[in-house]
N, C-alpha and C positions, 0 to 999 in steps of 0.2 A: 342844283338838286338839293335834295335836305341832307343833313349828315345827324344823325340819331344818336345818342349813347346808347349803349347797351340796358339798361333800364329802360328809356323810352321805349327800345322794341320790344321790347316784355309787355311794356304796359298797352303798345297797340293790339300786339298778337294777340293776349288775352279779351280786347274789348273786343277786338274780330270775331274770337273763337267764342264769347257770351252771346253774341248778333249772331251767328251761324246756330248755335246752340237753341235760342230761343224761338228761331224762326224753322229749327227741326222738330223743337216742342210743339209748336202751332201748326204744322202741317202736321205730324203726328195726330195731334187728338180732330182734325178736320178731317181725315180721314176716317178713325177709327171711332166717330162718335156713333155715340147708337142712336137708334130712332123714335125708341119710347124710353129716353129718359124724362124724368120728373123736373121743371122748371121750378128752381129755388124760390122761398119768400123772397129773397131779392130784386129777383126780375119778373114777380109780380109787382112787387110795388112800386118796382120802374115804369107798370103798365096802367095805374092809377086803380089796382085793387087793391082796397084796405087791407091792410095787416092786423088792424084790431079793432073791435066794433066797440065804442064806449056809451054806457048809456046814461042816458039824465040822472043826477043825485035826485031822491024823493024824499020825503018829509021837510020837518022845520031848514033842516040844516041847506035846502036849497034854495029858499030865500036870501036873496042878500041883505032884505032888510032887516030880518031876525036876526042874523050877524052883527050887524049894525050894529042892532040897540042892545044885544048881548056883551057886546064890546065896551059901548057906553058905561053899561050897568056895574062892570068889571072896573073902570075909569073910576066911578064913584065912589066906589070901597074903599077904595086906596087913599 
């Protein structure tokens, strides 16, 4: 059989009583959930709807080749 010190059995009882603990947490709210609660952004976008709609940059600054040669032009000064 096992023979335990007295700290070890602290340390099992306690990890027992977190496991009884947590698993009276989860039955609890499995019970008591409501019916029209509001699904979090979170487990929308586990659902593959976007959380943020971004939209195309417009004018010069969307080109990457105005970039480019803006860059260049900056290169040459120096």
């Amino acid at each position: 059989m096992f023979v335990l010190t007295k700290e070890e059995k602290r340390v099992v009882c306690f990890v027992l009583l977190a496991i009884m603990v947590g698993l009276g947490v989860k039955e609890y709210r499995r019970v008591h959930s409501s019916s029209n609660a509001v699904p979090s952004s979170l487990k929308q976008g586990s659902k593959g709807f976007p959380t943020q709609q971004t939209k195309p940059a417009t004018g010069s600054a969307a080109s990457p080749q105005s970039r480019d040669s803006h860059l260049k032009n900056d290169d040459r000064d120096k």
